[in-house]
N, C-alpha and C positions, 0 to 999 in steps of 0.2 A: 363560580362562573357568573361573571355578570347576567342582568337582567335584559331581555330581549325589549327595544326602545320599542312605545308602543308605535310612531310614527313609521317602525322600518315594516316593508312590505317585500320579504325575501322570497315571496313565490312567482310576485313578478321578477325579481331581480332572476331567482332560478329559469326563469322563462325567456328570458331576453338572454342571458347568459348557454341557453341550451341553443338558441336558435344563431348565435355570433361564435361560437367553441370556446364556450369560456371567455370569451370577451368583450367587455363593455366599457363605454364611455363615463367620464365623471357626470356628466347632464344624462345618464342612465340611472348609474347608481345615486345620484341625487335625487333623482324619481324614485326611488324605490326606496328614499326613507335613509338612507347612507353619506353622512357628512363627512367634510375631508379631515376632522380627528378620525373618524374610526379607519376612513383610506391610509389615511399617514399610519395609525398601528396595529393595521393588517400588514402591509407595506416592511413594516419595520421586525414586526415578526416572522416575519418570511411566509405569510401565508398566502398573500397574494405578493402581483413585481411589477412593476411600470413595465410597458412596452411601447414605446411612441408616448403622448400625451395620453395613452388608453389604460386602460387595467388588465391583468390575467390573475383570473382567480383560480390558482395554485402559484405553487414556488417553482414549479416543473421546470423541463427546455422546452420552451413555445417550441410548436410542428411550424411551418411553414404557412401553413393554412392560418394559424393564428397570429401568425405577424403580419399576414397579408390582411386581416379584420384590424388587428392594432393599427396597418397605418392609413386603410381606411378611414376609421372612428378617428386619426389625430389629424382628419385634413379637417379646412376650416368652411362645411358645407357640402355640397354634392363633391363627388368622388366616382369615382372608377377604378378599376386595375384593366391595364390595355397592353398595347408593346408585346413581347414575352410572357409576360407573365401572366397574360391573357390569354394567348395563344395555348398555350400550354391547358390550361381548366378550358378551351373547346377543344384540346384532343390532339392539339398535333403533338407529334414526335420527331427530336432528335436535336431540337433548336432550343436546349433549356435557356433559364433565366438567370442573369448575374446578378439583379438586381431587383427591385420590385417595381415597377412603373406604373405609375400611378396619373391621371390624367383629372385635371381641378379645371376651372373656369378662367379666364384669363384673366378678372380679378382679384381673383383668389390670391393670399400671400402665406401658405404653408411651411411651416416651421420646417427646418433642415434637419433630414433625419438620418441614421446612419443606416444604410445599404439600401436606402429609396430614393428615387427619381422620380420629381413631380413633372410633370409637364401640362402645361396652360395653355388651352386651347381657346380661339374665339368663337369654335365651332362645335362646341360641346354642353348638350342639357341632358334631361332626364331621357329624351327618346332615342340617345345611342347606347343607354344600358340594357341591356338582355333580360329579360324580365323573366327569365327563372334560375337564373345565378346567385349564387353568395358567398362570399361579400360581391357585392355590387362591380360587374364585368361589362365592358364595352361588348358591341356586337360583334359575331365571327370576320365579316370583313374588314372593319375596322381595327380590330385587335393583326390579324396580320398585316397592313398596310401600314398599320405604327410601326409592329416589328422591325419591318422593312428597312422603311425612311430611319429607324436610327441604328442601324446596322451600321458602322463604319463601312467591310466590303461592299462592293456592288456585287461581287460576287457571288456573297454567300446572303447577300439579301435578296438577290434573287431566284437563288434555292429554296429560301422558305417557303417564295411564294409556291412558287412550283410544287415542293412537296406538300401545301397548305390543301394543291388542286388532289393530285395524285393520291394521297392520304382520305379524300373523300371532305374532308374539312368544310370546305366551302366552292363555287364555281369561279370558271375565269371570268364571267362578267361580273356576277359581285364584285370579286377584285378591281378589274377594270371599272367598274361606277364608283369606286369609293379612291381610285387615285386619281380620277376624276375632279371627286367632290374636295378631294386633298389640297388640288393646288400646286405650289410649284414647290414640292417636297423634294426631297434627296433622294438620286438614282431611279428620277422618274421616268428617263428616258428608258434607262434600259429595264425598267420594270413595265413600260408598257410593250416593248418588243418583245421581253420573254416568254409576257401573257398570249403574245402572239404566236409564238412557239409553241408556246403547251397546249394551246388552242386547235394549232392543227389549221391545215387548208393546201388549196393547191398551190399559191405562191408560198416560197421559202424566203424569208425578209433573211433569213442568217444567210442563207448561200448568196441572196445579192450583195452584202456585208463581206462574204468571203473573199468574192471576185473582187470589190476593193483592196481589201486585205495586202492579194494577191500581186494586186499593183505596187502596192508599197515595198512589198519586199523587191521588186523590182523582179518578178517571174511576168512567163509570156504569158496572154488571155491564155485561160484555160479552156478545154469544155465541158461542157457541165449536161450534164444528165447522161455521160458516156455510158455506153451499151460491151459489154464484157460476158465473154461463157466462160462458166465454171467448168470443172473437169468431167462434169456430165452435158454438158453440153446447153445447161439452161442457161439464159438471159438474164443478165443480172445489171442493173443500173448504178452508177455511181453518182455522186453529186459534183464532183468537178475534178477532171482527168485533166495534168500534166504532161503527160506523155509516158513519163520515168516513173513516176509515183502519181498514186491521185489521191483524195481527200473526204470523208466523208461527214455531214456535218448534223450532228445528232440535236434534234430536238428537244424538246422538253417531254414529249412522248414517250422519247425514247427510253426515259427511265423509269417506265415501267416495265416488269419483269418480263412479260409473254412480249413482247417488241423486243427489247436487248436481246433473251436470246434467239429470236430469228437473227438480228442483225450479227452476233455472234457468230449463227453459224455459217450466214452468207460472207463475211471475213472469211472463216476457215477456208470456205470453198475456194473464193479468190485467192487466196494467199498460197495453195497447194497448186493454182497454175501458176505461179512465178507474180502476182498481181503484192507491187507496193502500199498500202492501203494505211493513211495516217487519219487518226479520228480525233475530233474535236468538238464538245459538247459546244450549244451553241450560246449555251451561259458563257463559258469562257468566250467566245468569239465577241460576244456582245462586253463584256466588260473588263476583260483582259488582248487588247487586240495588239497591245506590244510583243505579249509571249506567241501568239501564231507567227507574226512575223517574220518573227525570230526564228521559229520552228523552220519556217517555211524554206528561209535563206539554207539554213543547216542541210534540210533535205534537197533541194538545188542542188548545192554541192556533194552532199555523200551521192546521190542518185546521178550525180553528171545531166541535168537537165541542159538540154544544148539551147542554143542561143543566149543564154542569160547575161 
């Protein structure tokens, strides 16, 4: 067994390496006394493996955790993980990550890595990283507001946010201050109406949306907050009555548990006097307003709406 070189210093190396999962930087391991002959035949022995421009010391399958430090350590400078895969290490659920996203400086020029996406911000330093994370994480509203913006649907970017609220995650005004401070990102509009939605208040922005809607398909004004008895005789509210059928237009609220099922059971009731009752979350309304339309014409005609 070779002779241990007196300049190598492996208890720092073991200490930088215990506190990144096994993983460190070549200007780490350089600190610590390790030139790139001994990396090359570690490397070559299979004792350690490249991951990004980083090191892992074992031959193992990197966790997740350690390739999210690997491509960290291979950006060139301050770093973050934001997007998804930010969101995910503050706790939300349900909206995994395809990729690693990664957010640099917008002079930054980071080497192209396989299954990571850098993104260069002009609006990014050390005070949007969470200061009890590791590896180094954008803060909780920022990280779902990236999610967001690079969400191809509008649709299901705007579930994140919503389950971001609901999940306990973060609040609607965070949210709302940081697409703010975003700019003119992707699916701003209907991410700031959704937030409107989950937020709650006496006007309903979706049911003014509806009554447009409504027009387009070419149905008569409806009314809206119609007044109906259940089979017991209580008063039950709708959000906008057709005459044939009426509509009811679910918030962002509404998908949480104790709210659906009151709303559940106030369907059944109405449904058991003879009451048509079509629901439409008002994410859909807000970012799918072809498919109501559509809906709407359909039930026109199976319900026979007269006038139309």
């Amino acid at each position: 067994m070779p002779r241990m070189s007196a300049s190598r210093k492996p208890e720092l190396l073991r200490a930088t390496a215990a506190s990144q999962l096994q993983v460190v930087s070549r200007a780490q391991l350089a600190a610590s006394g390790y030139d790139r002959d001994f990396i090359r035949r570690a490397i070559q022995g299979h004792r350690w493996q490249q991951l990004g421009l980083a090191i892992l010391l074992h031959a193992g399958e990197p966790t997740q955790g350690q390739r999210e430090w690997a491509t960290i350590l291979s950006a060139p400078g301050l770093a973050a993980l934001t997007g998804r895969t930010a969101a995910r290490r503050h706790g939300l659920k349900r909206f995994d990550a395809e990729v690693i996203d990664v957010l640099v400086p917008a002079r930054a020029l980071p080497v192209p890595l396989p299954g990571v996406r850098w993104h260069r911000s002009q609006r990014f330093d050390e005070f949007d990283i969470h200061p009890a994370l590791r590896p180094p994480t954008v803060q909780r509203a920022r990280a779902f507001v990236d999610a967001a913006q690079w969400t191809p649907s509008g649709r299901i970017a705007c579930a994140l946010l919503a389950a971001a609220v609901q999940q306990r995650r973060t609040s609607v005004q965070m949210l709302r201050r940081e697409v703010q401070l975003a700019g003119p990102i992707r699916h701003r509009r209907h991410i700031l109406a959704v937030l409107a939605d989950v937020e709650g208040g006496a006007d309903s922005l979706a049911e003014i949306d509806f009554t447009k809607l409504a027009r387009q398909a070419g149905l008569p004004p409806p009314l809206r907050q119609a007044i109906r008895l259940d089979a017991s005789g209580r008063r039950r509210y709708l959000d906008v009555d057709f005459g044939t059928f009426s509509v009811e237009v679910d918030g962002g609220v509404h998908l949480q548990v104790l709210t659906a099922i009151d709303d559940a059971k106030r369907q059944i009731d109405l449904t058991l006097v003879g009451q048509r009752i079509l629901r439409f979350p008002s994410i859909v309304v807000r970012t799918e307003p072809e498919y109501v339309v559509t809906k709407l014409r359909a039930a026109a005609h199976v319900f026979g709406l007269p006038g139309r």
